[in-house]
One Martini backbone bead per residue (centre of mass of N, CA, C, O) as a GRO file, in nm:
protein
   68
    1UNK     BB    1   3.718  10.147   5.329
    2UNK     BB    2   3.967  10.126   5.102
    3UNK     BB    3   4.149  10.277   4.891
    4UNK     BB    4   4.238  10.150   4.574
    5UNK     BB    5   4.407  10.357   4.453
    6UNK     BB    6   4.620  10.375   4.650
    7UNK     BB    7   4.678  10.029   4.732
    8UNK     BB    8   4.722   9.946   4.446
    9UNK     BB    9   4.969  10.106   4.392
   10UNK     BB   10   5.227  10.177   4.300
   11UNK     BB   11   5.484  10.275   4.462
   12UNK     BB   12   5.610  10.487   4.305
   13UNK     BB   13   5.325  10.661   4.333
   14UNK     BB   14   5.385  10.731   4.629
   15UNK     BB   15   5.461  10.927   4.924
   16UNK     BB   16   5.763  10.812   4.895
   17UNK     BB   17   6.081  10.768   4.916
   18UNK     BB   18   6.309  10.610   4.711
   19UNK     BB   19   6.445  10.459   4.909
   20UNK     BB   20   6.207  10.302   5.015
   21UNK     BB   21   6.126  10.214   4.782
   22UNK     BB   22   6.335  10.028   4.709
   23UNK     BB   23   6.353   9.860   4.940
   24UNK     BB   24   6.076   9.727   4.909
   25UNK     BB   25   6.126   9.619   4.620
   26UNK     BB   26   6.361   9.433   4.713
   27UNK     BB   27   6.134   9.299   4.901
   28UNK     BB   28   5.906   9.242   4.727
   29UNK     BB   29   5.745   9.510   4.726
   30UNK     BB   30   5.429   9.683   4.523
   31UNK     BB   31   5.242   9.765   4.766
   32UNK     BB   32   5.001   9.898   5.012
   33UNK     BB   33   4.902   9.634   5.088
   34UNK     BB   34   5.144   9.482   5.112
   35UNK     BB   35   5.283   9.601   5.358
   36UNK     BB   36   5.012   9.517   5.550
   37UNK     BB   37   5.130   9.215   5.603
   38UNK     BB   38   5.371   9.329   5.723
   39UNK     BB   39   5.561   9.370   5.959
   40UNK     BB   40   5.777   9.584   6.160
   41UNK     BB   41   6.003   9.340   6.173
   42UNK     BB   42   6.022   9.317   5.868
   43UNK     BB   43   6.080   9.564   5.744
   44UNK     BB   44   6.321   9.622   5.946
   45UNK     BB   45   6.505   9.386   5.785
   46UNK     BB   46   6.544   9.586   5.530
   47UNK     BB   47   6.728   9.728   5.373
   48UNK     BB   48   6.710  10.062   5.430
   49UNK     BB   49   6.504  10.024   5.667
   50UNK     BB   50   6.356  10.239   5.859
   51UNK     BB   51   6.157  10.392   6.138
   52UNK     BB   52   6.117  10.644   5.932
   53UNK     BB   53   5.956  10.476   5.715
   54UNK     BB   54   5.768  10.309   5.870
   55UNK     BB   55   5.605  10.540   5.945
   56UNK     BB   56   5.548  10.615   5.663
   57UNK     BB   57   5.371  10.377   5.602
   58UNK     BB   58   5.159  10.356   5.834
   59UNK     BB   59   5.039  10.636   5.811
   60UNK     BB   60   4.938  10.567   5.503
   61UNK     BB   61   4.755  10.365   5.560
   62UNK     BB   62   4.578  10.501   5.761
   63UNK     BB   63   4.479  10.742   5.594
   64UNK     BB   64   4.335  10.529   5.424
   65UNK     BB   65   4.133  10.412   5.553
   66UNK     BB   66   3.959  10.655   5.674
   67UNK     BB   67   3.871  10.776   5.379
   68UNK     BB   68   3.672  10.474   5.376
   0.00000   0.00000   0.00000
C-alpha cells in the first residue's frame, strides 16, 4: 500500500524542483496521486515538463509504492 502521506501532499512539499513543481501545477495537478493517472504523454505535453522531470516523478512515485 502506498504511503498516504507521501502521495497526499501537496506538490510544495514533495522533493522536486520548483519548475516540475510548477509544470504540474500549472496542469492543474496538486499531488503525486494525481501524477500517477497522468500518462507520460499527458505529461510530456505541459508546458516545461520534459523528460528529466518525467523520470523524476515516476521515480518517486515508485519509491512511495515500495515503501509500504
Amino acid at each position: 500500500m502506498r504511503d498516504r502521506s507521501m502521495t497526499a501532499r501537496p506538490l510544495e512539499a514533495l522533493p522536486l524542483p520548483r519548475r516540475a513543481i510548477n509544470a504540474l501545477a500549472r496542469g492543474g495537478i496538486a499531488s503525486l496521486d494525481e501524477i500517477a493517472v497522468w500518462s507520460d504523454e499527458a505529461l510530456l505535453s505541459l508546458p516545461q515538463f520534459g523528460p528529466a522531470f518525467l523520470a523524476q516523478v515516476r521515480r518517486l512515485s515508485t519509491m512511495t509504492r515500495r515503501e509500504h
